[in-house]
C-alpha positions as a LaTeX table, in Angstrom:
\begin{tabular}{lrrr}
\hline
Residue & $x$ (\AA) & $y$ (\AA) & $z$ (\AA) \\
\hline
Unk1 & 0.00 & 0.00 & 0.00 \\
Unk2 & 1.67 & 3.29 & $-0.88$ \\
Unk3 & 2.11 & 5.74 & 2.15 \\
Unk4 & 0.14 & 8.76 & 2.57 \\
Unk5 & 2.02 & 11.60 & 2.16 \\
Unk6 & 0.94 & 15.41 & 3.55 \\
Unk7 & $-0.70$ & 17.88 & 0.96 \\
Unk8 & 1.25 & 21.24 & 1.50 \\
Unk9 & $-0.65$ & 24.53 & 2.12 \\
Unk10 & 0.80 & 25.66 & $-2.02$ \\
Unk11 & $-0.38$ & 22.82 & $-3.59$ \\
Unk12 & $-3.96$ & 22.89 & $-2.11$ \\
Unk13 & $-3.93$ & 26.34 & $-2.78$ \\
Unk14 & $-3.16$ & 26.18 & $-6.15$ \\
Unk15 & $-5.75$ & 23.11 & $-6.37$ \\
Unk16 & $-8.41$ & 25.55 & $-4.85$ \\
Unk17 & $-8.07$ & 28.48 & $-7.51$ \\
Unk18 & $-7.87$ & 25.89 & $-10.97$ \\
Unk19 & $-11.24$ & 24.72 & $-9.11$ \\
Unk20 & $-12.62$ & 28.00 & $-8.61$ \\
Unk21 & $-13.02$ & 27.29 & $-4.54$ \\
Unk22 & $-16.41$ & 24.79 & $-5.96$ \\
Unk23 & $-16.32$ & 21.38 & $-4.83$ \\
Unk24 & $-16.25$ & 19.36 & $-8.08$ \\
Unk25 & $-18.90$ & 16.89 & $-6.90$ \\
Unk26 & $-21.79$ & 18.90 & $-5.65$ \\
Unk27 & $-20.99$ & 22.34 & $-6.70$ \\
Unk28 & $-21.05$ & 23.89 & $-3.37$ \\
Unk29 & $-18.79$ & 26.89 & $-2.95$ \\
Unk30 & $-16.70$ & 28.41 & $-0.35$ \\
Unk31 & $-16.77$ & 29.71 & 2.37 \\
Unk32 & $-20.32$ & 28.28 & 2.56 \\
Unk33 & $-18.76$ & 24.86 & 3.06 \\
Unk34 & $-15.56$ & 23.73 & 4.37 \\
Unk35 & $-13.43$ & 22.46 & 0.94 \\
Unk36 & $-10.94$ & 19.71 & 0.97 \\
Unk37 & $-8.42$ & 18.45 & $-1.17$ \\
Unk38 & $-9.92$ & 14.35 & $-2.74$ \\
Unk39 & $-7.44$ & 12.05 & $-4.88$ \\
Unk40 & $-8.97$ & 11.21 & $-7.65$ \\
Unk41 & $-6.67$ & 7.90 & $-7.94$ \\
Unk42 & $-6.94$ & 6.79 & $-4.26$ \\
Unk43 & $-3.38$ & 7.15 & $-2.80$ \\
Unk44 & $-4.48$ & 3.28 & $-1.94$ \\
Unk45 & $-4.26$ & 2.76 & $-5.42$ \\
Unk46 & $-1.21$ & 4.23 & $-6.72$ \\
Unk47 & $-2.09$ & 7.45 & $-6.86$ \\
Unk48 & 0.32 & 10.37 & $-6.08$ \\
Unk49 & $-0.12$ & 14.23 & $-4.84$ \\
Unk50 & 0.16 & 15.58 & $-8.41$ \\
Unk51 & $-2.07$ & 18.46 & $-9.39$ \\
Unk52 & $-3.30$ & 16.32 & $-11.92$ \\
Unk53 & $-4.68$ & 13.73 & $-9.42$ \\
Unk54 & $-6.44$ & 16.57 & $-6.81$ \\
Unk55 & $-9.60$ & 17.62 & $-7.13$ \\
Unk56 & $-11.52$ & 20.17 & $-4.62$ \\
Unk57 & $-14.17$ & 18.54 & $-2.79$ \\
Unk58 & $-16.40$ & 19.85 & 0.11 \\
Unk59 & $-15.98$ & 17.99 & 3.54 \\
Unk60 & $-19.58$ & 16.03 & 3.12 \\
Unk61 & $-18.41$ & 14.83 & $-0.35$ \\
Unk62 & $-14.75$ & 13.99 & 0.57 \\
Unk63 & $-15.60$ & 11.99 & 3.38 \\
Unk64 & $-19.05$ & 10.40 & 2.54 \\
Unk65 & $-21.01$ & 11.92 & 5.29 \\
Unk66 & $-19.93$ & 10.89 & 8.97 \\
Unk67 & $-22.23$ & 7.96 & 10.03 \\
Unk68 & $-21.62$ & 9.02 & 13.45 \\
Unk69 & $-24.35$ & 11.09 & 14.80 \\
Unk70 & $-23.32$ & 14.56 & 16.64 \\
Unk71 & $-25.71$ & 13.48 & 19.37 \\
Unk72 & $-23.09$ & 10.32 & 19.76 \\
Unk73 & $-20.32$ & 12.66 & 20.33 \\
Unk74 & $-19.23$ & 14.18 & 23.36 \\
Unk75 & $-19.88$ & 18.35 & 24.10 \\
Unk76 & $-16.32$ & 18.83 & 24.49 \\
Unk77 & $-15.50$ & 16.45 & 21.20 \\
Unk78 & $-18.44$ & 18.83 & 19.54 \\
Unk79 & $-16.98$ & 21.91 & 20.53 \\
Unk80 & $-13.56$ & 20.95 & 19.17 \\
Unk81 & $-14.49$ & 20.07 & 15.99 \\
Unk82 & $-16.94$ & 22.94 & 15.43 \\
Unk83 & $-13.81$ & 25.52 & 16.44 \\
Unk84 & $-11.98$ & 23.60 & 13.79 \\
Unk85 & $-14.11$ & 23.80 & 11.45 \\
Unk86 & $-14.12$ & 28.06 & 11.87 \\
Unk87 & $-11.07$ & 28.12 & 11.78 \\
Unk88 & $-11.49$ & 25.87 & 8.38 \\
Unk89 & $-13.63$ & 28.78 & 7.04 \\
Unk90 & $-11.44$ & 31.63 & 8.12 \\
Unk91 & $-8.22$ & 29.64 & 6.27 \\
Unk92 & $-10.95$ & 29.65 & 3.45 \\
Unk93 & $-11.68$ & 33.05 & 3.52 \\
Unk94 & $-7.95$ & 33.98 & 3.57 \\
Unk95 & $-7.45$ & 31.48 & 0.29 \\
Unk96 & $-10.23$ & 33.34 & $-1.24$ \\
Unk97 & $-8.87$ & 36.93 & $-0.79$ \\
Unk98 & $-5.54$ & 36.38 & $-1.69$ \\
Unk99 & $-6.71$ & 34.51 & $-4.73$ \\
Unk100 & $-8.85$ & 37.51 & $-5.83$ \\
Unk101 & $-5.98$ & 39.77 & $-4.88$ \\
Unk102 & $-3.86$ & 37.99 & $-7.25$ \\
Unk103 & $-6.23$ & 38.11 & $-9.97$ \\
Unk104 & $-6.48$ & 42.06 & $-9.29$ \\
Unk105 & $-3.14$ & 42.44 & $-9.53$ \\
Unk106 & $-2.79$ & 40.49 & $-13.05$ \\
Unk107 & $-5.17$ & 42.51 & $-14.27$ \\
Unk108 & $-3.72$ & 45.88 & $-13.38$ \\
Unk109 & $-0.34$ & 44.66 & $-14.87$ \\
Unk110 & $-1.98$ & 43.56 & $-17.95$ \\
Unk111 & $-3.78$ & 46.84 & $-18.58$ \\
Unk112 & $-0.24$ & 48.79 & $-18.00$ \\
Unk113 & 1.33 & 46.45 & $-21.30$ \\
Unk114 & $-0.99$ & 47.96 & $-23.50$ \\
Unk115 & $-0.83$ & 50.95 & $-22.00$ \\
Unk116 & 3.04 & 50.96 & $-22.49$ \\
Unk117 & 1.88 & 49.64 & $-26.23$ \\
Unk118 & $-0.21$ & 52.77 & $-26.68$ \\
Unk119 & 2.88 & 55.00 & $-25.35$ \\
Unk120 & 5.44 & 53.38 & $-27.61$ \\
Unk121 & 3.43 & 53.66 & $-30.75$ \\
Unk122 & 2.26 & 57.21 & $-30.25$ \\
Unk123 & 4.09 & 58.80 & $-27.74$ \\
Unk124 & 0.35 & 59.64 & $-25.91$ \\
Unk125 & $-1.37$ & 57.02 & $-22.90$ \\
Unk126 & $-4.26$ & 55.78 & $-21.57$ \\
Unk127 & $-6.22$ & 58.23 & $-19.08$ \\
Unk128 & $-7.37$ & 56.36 & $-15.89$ \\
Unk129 & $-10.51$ & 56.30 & $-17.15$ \\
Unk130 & $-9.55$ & 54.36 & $-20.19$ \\
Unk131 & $-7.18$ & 52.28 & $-18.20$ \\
Unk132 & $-10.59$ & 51.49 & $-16.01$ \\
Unk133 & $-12.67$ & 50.34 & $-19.04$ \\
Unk134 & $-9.36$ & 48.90 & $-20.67$ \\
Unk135 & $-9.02$ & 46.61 & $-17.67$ \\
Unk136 & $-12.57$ & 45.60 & $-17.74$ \\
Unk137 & $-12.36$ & 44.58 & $-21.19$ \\
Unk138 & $-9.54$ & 42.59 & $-20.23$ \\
Unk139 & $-11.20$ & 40.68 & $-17.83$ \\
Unk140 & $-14.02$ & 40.13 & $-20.91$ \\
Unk141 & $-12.10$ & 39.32 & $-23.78$ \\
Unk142 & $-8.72$ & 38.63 & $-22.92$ \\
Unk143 & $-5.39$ & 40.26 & $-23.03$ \\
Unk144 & $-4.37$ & 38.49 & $-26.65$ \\
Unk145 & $-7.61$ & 39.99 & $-28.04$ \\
Unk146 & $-7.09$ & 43.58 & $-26.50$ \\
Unk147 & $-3.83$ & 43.94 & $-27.84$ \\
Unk148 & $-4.52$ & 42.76 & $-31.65$ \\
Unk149 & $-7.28$ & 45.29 & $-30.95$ \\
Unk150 & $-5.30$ & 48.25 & $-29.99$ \\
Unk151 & $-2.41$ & 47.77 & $-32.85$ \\
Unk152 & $-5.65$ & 47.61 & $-35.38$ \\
Unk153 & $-7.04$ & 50.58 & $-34.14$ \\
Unk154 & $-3.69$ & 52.60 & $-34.40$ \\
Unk155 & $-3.01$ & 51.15 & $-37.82$ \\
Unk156 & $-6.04$ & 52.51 & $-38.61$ \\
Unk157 & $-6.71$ & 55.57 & $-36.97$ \\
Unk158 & $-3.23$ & 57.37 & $-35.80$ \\
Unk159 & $-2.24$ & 60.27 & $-37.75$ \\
Unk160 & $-0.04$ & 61.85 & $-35.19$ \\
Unk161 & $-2.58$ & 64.10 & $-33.78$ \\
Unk162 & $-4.14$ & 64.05 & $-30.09$ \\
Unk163 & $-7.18$ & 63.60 & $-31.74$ \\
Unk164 & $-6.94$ & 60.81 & $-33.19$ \\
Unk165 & $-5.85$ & 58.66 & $-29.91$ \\
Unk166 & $-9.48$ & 60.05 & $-29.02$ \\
Unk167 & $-10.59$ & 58.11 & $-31.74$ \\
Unk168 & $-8.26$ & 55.35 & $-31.43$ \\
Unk169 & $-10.07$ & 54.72 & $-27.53$ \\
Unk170 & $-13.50$ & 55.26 & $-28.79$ \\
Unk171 & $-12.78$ & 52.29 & $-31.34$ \\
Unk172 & $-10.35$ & 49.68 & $-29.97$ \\
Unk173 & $-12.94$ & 48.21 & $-27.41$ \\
Unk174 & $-15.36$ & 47.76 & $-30.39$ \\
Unk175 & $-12.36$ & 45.90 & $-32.46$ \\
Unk176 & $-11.58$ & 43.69 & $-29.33$ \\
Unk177 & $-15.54$ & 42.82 & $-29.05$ \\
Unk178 & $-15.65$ & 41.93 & $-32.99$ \\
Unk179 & $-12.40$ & 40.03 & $-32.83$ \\
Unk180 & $-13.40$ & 38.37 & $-29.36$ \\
Unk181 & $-16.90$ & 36.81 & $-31.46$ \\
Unk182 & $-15.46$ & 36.33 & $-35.12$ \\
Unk183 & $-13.25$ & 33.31 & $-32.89$ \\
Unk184 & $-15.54$ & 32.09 & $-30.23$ \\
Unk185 & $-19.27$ & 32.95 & $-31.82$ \\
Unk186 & $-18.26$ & 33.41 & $-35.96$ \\
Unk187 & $-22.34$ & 33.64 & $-36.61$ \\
Unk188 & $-22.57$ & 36.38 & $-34.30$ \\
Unk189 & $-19.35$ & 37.75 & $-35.48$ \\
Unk190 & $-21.33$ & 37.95 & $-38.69$ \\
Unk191 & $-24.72$ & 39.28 & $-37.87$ \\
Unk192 & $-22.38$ & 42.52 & $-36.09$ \\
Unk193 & $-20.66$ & 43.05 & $-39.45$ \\
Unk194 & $-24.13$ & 42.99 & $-41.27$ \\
Unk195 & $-25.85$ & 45.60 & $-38.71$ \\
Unk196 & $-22.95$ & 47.51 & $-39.00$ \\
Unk197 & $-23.25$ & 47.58 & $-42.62$ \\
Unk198 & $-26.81$ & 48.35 & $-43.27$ \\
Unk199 & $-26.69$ & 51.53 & $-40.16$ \\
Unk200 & $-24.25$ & 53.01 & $-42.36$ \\
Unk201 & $-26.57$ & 53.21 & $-45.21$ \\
Unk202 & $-29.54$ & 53.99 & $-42.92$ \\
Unk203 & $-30.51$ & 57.85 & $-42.22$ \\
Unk204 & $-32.47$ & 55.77 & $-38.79$ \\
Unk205 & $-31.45$ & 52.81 & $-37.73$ \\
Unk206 & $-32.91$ & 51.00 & $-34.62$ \\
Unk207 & $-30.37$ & 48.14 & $-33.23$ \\
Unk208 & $-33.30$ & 46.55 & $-30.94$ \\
Unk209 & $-35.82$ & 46.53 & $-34.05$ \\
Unk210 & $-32.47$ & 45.50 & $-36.08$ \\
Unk211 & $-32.19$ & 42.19 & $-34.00$ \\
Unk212 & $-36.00$ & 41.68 & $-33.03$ \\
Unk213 & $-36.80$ & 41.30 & $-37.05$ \\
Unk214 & $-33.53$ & 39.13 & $-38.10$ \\
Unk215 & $-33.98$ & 36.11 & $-39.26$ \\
Unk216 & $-34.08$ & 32.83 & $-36.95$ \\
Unk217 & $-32.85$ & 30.75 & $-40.23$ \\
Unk218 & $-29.68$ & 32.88 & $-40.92$ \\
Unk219 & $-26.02$ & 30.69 & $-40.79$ \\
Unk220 & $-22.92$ & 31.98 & $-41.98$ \\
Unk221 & $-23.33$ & 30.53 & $-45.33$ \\
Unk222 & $-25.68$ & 33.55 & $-45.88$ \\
Unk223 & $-22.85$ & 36.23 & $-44.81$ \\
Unk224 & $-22.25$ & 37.27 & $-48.13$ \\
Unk225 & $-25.75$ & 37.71 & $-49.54$ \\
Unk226 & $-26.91$ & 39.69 & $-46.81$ \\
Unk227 & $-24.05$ & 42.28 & $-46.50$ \\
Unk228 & $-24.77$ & 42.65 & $-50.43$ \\
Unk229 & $-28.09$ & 43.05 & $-49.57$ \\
Unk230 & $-26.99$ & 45.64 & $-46.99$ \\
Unk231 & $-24.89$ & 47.91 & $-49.25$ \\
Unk232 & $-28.52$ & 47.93 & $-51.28$ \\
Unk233 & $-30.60$ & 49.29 & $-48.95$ \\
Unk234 & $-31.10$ & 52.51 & $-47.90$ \\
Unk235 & $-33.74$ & 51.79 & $-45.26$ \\
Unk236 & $-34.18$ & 48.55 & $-42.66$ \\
Unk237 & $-37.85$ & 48.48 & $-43.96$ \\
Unk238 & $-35.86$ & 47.54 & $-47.69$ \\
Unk239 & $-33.33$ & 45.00 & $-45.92$ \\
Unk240 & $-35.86$ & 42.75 & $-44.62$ \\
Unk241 & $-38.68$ & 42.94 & $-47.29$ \\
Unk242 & $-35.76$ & 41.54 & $-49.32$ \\
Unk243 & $-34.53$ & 39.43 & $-47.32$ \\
Unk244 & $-38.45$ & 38.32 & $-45.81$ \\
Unk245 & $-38.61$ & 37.52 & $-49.79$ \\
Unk246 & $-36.16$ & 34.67 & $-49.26$ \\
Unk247 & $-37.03$ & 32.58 & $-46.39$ \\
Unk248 & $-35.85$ & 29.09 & $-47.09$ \\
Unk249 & $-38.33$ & 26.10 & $-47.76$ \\
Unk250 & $-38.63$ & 23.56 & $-44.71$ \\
\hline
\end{tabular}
């Protein structure tokens, strides 16, 4: 039988934040419930202390349920193990916080990198409050995303004028939102493009009555046709009576 060896406080740390502090069997978070660290190959069986082979697990589902009733216990055995088990929570608690202060932090040095992207392209940065949303969009679509989405928007928009880095953080978080769908949701990617399209031909355009009267049937195949459509119309009204004139046969 291979001997138990001790978990260390890093490891079940580490095991607690790739789990999210959830218990991976019943979904209950912390510091609702007390979470432990569960092998997922029984150390009875071979298996080791690797990352790989934790798993976060509340105390109920770890152990099975005691089947020894409190009332069996002693008051002073009682009182012991409920101190232990606050003191369970607080460690919790103090997992918890320092796990969100780490995230904080990442975030706060990811925003300065494309902030120090924006200062060696154009000489000009972020203002707070653009390093505020700029962090937030971070957290949404991901650093990768937000800086192909700044260098597009400079490409684009830079011409060496204050002005223009006005424009260039009135755009970017658009570009990042685009670029964040055209890889994860390419459908959706493509209905944005099309609204986009058509509200630039539109003297009124209403996004809400845009999206309430697309059609259910549309799939990407359709992309093309409908941004032709699009550059055609000069009203919404014309869109979809053109494109109401084409609904596929079941």
């Amino acid at each position: 039988m291979a001997k138990r060896k001790s978990i260390s406080q890093t490891i079940r740390f580490e095991v607690f934040k790739r789990d999210s502090f959830t218990c991976q069997y019943c979904g209950a978070k912390a510091p609702d419930v007390i979470l432990e660290i569960d092998h997922i190959n029984p150390v009875a069986k071979g298996g080791d202390n690797s990352i790989e082979n934790l798993v976060t697990s509340c105390k109920d589902c770890n152990r099975g349920k005691s089947d020894k009733k409190l009332s069996d216990m002693s008051e002073i055995e009682k009182s012991r193990r409920q101190l232990e088990e606050l003191q369970e929570r607080k460690n919790m608690i103090d997992m918890i916080f320092q796990w969100k202060t780490t995230l904080h932090n990442q975030y706060d040095e990811a925003s300065s990198r494309v902030n120090q992207i924006l200062i060696e392209e154009t000489g000009y940065s972020f203002s707070k409050f653009a390093q505020k949303k700029l962090k937030q969009s971070i957290k949404k679509f991901g650093l990768d995303i937000m800086i192909d989405a700044l260098y597009i928007a400079i490409d684009q928009y830079y011409d060496n004028t204050e002005g223009s880095i006005d424009i260039i953080c009135d755009k970017y978080i658009g570009i990042a939102y685009n670029l964040f769908y055209r890889e994860n949701d390419p459908v959706k990617a493509s209905i944005i493009y099309i609204r986009n399209t058509l509200s630039k031909n539109c003297t009124s355009f209403n996004t809400k009555a845009f999206y309430a009267n697309f059609p259910d049937w549309y799939d990407i195949e359709c992309k093309e046709h409908f941004l032709e459509v699009a550059r055609g119309s000069s009203s919404m009204e014309e869109f979809f009576s053109i494109i109401k004139e084409e609904v596929p046969n079941d």
